[in-house]
C-alpha positions as CSV (number, residue, x, y, z in Angstrom):
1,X,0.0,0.0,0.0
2,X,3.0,2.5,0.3
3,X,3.9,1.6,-2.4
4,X,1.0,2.5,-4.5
5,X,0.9,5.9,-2.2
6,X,4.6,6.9,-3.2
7,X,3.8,5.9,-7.1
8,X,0.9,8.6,-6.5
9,X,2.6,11.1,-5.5
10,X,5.8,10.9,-7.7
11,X,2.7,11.3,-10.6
12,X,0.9,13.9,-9.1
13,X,3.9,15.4,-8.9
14,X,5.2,14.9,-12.6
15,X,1.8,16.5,-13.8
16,X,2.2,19.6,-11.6
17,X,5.6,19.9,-13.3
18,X,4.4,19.6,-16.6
19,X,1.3,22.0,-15.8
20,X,1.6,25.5,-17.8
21,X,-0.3,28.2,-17.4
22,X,-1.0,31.3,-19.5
23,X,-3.4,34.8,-19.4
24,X,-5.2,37.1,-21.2
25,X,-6.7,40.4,-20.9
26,X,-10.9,40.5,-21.0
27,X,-12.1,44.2,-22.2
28,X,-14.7,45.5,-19.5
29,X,-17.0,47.9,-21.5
30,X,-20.3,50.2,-20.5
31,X,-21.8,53.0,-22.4
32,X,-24.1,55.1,-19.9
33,X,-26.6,57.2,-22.2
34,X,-28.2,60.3,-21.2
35,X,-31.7,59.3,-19.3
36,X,-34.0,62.0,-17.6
37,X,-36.7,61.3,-15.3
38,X,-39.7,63.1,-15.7
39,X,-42.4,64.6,-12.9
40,X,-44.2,67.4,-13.0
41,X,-46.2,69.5,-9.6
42,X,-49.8,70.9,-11.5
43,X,-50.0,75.1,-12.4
44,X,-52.8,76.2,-9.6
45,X,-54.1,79.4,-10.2
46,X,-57.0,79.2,-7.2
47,X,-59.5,81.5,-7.3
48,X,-59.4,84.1,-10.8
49,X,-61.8,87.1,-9.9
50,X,-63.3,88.4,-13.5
51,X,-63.8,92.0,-11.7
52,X,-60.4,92.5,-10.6
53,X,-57.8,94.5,-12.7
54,X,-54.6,92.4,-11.5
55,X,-53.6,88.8,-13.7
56,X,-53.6,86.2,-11.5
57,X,-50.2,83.7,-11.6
58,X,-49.7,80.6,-10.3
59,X,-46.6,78.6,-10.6
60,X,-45.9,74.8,-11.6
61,X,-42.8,72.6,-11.5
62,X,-41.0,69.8,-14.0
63,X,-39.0,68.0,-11.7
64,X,-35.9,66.1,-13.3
65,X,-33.3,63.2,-12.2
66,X,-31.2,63.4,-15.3
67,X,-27.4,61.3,-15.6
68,X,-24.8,62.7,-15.1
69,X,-23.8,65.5,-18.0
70,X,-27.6,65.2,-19.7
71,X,-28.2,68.8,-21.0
72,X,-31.9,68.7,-21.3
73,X,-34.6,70.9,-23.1
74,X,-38.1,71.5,-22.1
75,X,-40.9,72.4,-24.4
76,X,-44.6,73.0,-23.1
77,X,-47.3,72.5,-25.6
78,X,-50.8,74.8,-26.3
79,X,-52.7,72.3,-24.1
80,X,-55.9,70.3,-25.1
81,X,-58.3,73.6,-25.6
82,X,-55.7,76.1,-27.5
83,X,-57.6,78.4,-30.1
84,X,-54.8,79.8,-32.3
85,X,-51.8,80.2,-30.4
86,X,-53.8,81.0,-27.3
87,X,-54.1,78.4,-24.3
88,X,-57.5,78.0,-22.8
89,X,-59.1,76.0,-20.0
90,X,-62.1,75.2,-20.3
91,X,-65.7,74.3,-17.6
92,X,-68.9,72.6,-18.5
93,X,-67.9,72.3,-22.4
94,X,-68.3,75.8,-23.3
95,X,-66.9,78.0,-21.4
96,X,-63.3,78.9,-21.6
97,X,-60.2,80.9,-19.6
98,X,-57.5,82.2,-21.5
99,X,-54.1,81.7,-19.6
100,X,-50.0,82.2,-20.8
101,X,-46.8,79.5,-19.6
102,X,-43.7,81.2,-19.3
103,X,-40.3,80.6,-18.8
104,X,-38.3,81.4,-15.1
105,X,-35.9,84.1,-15.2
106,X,-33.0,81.6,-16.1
107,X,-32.2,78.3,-16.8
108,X,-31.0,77.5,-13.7
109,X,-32.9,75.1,-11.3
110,X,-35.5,77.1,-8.9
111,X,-34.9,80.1,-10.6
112,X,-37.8,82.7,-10.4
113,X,-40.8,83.6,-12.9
114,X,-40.7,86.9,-14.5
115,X,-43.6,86.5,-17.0
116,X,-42.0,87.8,-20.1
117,X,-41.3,85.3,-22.4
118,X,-43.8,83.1,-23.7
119,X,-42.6,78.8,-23.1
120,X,-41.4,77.3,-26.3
121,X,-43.9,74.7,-27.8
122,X,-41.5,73.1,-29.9
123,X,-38.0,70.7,-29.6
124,X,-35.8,72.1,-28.8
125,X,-37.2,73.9,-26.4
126,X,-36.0,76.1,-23.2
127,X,-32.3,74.8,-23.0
128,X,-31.7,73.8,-19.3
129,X,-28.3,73.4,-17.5
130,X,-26.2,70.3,-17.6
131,X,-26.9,68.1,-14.9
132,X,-24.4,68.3,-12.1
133,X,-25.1,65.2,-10.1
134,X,-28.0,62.4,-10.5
135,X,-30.2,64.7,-8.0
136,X,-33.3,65.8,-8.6
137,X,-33.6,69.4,-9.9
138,X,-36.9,71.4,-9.6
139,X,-37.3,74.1,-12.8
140,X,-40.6,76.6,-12.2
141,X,-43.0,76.4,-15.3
142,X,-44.9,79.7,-14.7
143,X,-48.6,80.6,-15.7
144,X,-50.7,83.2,-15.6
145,X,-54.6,83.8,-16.3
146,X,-54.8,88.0,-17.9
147,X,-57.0,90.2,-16.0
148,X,-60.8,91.2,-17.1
149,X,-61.6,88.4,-18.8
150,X,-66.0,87.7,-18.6
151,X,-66.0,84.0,-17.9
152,X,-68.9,82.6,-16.0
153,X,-68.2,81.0,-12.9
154,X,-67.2,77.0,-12.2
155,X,-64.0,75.5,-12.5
156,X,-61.5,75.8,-15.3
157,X,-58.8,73.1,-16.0
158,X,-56.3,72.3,-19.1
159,X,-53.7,69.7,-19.8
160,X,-50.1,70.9,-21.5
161,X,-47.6,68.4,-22.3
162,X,-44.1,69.1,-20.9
163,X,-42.0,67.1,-23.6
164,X,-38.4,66.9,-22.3
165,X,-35.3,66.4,-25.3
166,X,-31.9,65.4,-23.8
């Protein structure tokens, strides 16, 4: 039996010397796209008063989460009752509230509504800064509903499409 234990070995041990070994690189590849992440906080105008002399404004956000780098773009469309290039809400089917989207002040994230320049409808859009980090950034989307306008009472609402190009 020791014998066939030292015969083992000695072979075990002739293999092992005759063993060879060799390597090789493997590439390691990823492409990360630019991605944004859409959600958007309602323009709420509360209560418009017909009589008064003063526009009323309300404010709405597009919240983003974009990669790293994205530079994205917002457009907002006429909504689902635009007449010409005029956005309307509308109550009861026939009655209708003419109201404006604007751009903030800047492109920057928070920045503040100034009600001066109308919100682009088309791509490419209000050109926002480059994502810093992956954190979501809050841009204002600003409305406002002109003074004097004879609309009979109820409640008014409107749907615009915020499309986002990055």
């Amino acid at each position: 039996m020791k014998k066939i234990l030292i015969a083992a070995a000695l072979i075990a041990s002739s293999s092992a010397a005759m063993a060879a070994t060799t390597t090789g690189n493997v590439a390691v590849t990823a492409t990360v796209g630019a991605n944004c992440i859409l959600t958007t906080v309602p323009i709420t105008f509360g209560v418009y008063d017909p009589l008064s002399a003063t526009a009323k404004a309300g404010t709405g956000q597009v919240q983003l989460v974009c990669t790293v780098g994205a530079t994205p773009a917002v457009a907002i469309d006429n909504g689902l009752n635009v007449s010409g290039a005029q956005r309307r809400m509308i109550s009861g089917g026939v009655n209708f509230l003419n109201y404006d989207v604007f751009q903030p002040t800047s492109n920057a994230a928070g920045a503040a509504c100034a009600y001066v320049t109308a919100f682009p409808v088309a791509v490419p859009g209000f050109a926002l800064t480059a994502a810093p980090t992956t954190a979501s950034r809050s841009y204002n989307v600003c409305g406002q509903v002109p003074a004097g306008q004879s609309a009979p009472n109820g409640s008014y609402t409107d749907t615009v499409t915020a499309t986002i190009t990055f």
